[in-house]
N, C-alpha and C positions, 0 to 999 in steps of 0.2 A: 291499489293494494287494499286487500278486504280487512275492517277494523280488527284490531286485534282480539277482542271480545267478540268474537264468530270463530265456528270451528276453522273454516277457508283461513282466516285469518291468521290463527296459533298456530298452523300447521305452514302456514307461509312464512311466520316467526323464527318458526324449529327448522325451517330449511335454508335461512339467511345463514353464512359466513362472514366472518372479517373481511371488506372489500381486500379485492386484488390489488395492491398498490401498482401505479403505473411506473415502469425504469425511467428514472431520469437520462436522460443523452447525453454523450458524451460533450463537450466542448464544442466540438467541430461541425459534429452533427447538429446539436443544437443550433448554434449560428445558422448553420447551411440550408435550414428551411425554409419554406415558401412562406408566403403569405397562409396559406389554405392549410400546409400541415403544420404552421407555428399553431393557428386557431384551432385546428383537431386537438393537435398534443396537448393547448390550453386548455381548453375543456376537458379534456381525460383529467388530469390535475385537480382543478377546481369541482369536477365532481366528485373525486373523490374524497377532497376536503368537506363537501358536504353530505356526507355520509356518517350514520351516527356511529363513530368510533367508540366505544367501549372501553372504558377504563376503571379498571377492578380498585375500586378504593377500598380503605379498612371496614365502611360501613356496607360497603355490598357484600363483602367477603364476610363478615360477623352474621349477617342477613342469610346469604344462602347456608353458610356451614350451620347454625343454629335450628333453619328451618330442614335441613337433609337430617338432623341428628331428630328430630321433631316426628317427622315421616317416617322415620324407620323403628321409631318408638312405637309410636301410633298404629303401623300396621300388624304387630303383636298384640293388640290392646281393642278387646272389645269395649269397655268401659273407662272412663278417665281418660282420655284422651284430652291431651292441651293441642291450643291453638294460640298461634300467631298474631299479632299487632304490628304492622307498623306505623310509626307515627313522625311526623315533622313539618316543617315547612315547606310549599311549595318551590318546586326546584333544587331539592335535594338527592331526589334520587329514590325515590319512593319506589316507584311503578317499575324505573330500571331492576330494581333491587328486588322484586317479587317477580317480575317477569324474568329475570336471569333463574332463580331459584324455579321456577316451573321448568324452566328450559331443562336447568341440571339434571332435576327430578326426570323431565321424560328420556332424556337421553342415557341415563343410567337403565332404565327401565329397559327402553332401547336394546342399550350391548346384552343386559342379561335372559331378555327372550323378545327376538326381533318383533318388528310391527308385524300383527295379524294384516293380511293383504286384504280380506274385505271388511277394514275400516272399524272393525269391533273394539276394538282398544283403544279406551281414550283417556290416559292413564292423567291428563291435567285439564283439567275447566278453567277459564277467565271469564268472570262480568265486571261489569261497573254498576256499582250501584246510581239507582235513576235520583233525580235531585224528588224532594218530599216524596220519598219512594213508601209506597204500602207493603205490605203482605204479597200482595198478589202480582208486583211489579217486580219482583225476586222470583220468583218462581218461572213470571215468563221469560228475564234474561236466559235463565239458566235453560230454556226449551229452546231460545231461541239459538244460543249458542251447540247447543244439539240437534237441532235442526228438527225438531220435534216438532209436530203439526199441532194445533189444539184449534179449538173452537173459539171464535169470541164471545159467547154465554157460555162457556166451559168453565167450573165453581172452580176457583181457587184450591178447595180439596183434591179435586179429579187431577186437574196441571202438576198440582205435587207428588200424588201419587207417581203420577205418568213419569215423570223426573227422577224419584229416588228409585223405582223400579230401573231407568236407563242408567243410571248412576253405579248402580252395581251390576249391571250386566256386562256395561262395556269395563268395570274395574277402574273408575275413578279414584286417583287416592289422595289428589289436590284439588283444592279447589282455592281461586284466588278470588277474593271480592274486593274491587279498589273501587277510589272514592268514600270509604266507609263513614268519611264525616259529613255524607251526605242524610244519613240516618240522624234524626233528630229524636233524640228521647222523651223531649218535653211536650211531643204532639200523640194523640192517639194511634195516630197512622204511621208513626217513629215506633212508637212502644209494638204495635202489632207486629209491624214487621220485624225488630228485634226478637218478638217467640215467633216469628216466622222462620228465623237466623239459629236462633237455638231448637229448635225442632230439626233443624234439615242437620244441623252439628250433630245431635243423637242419632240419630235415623241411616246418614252417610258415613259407611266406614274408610271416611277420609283425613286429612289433616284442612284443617281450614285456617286464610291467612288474609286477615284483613290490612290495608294499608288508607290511610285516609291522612289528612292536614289536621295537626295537631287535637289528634283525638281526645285527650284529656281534657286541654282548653276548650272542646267541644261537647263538651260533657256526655259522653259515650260510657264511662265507669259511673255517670250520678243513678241515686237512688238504688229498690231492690234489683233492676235487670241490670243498669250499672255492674252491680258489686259480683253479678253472679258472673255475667263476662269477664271483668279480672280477674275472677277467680281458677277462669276454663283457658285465661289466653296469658301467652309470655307478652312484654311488649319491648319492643326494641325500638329506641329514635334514630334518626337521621339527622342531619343537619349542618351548617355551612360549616366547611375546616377552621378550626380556630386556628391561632397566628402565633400564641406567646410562648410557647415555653418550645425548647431544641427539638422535642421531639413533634411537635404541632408543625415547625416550620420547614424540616425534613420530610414530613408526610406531605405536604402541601408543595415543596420542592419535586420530589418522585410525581406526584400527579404532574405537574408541570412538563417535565423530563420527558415522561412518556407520551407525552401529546406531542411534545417540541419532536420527539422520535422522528415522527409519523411524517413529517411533513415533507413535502416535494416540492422545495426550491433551491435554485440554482447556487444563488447566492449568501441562502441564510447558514450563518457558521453556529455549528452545534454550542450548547450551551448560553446563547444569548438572553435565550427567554429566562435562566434560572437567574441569571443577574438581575432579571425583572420581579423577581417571585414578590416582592412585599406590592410591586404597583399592583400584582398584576392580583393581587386578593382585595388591596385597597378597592380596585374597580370591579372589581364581583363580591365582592363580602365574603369571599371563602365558596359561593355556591357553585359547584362542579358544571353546571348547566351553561352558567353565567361564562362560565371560562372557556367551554367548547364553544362557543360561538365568537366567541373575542377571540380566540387563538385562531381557528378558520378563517372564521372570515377577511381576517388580517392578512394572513396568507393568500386567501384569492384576493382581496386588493394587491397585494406584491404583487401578483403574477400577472394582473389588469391592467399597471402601471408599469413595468417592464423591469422593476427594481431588484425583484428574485429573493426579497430577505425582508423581514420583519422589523420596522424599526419601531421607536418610540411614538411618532408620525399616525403610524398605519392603525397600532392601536388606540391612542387617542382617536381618530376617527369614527372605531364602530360604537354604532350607539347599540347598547347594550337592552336589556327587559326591561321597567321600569323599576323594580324591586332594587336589581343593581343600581340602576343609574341614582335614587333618591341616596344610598348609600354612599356612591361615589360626592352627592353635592354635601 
């Protein structure tokens, strides 16, 4: 699978659906299998628990609808044009949450004037920004991810040009930069490429949507380029579900719920896991990341072990990120 930050890649994104879930067997049939298709049908199961399931929380949902209402602002608007922030801890949902918001955006785009069939329309960009990234390390994601050839003594001016001329040819109107707290304001080569970032903001008649780990704490708003960024971008956080008040613990239930959905075991009786809902934040801190992997992989140990249900057992076993687990000690 080609990284997501390449065009092969976003366009292999945008062609991903919700796996097919596999039918579970009846009873009879189920028993009645071989050695060879119990292992088949095992597998179908367990791949498909490891598949990233998608679960629309309050924070992707605030994320995409603010940035749709942002873009369709934005493309009435030659001047003044705001952009996007996201910010939070790792494991929150960051990249999910901007990378869903691309998706919307081009599939909208999509139903209202179909893809051009030779490839002209590239109504969404993805880069990552590079770690002590410059001026000129911004400019080549964004060629590279267009497939744009350049030189390697090719000036930094020339790459840019060559970019904002493709940028509106093919009718770009998003542009995603994740990693954004890789930009360091306090180094020259932070500060350059920041007017590297605000130049291609003016220049591209796009919506642009930065997501980086706790941008503030990273000091991305200090000083004059600081202030002038908050002043151009909304910022919205992410961050682990909190636990205490009815409505905190209902939101955190519904995530639960809908993952318990999904699942294809014999023996697990609906609703088990909501009776778990307090371990089951105790042992991820709330973080939505933390908990798809502890509910999964719980399930494919069921399925490994022949039990067909999630106990208490299964989940104390997976060992978790590390982020979770210090919070679990």
């Amino acid at each position: 699978m080609p990284p997501l930050a390449s065009l092969d890649g976003w366009r292999a994104f945008m062609s991903q659906s919700m796996p097919e879930p596999p039918a579970l067997l009846p009873e009879e049939a189920w028993r009645g299998l071989s050695r060879v298709e119990r292992s088949v049908y095992d597998q179908a199961r367990t791949a498909y628990h490891d598949a990233l399931l998608l679960v629309s929380t309050p924070a992707i949902r605030q994320i995409t609808t603010t940035g749709m209402k942002l873009i369709a602002r934005n493309t009435r608007r030659q001047t003044g044009r705001k952009g996007l922030i996201v910010s939070g801890p790792s494991g929150t949902g960051k990249t999910t949450s901007v990378s869903q918001l691309g998706k919307r955006h081009q599939l909208k785009i999509e139903r209202t004037a179909p893809v051009d069939t030779s490839g002209e329309r590239i109504p969404v960009v993805y880069i990552v920004t590079p770690p002590a990234v410059k001026p000129r390390d911004l400019v080549i994601e964004l060629a590279a991810f267009l497939g744009l050839p350049y030189a390697y003594r090719e000036s930094p001016q020339v790459i840019t040009h060559n970019v904002i001329s493709i940028l509106h040819k093919v009718r770009c109107r998003l542009v995603i930069v994740d990693e954004i707290h890789n930009l360091d304001l306090t180094t020259r080569n932070g500060q350059d490429a920041s007017d590297q970032l605000k130049y291609l903001f003016e220049q591209i008649q796009a919506t642009f949507v930065y997501a980086g780990v706790n941008v503030t704490e990273n000091g991305l708003f200090s000083g004059l380029r600081g202030r002038q960024l908050a002043g151009r971008f909304i910022t919205l956080n992410t961050g682990p579900f909190e636990h205490d008040s009815p409505q905190q613990r209902e939101d955190w239930e519904r995530v639960v719920l809908t993952m318990e959905s999904t699942l294809r075991l014999h023996r697990h009786t609906p609703g088990t896991l909501r009776r778990h809902a307090s371990y089951l934040h105790k042992r991820t801190g709330g973080m939505i990341g933390s908990l798809d992997q502890l509910i999964y992989e719980a399930a494919n140990d069921a399925i490994s072990d022949g039990t067909e249900k999630i106990t208490k057992r299964h989940l104390e076993a997976v060992v978790l990120d590390t982020a979770a687990e210090e919070v679990r000690s």
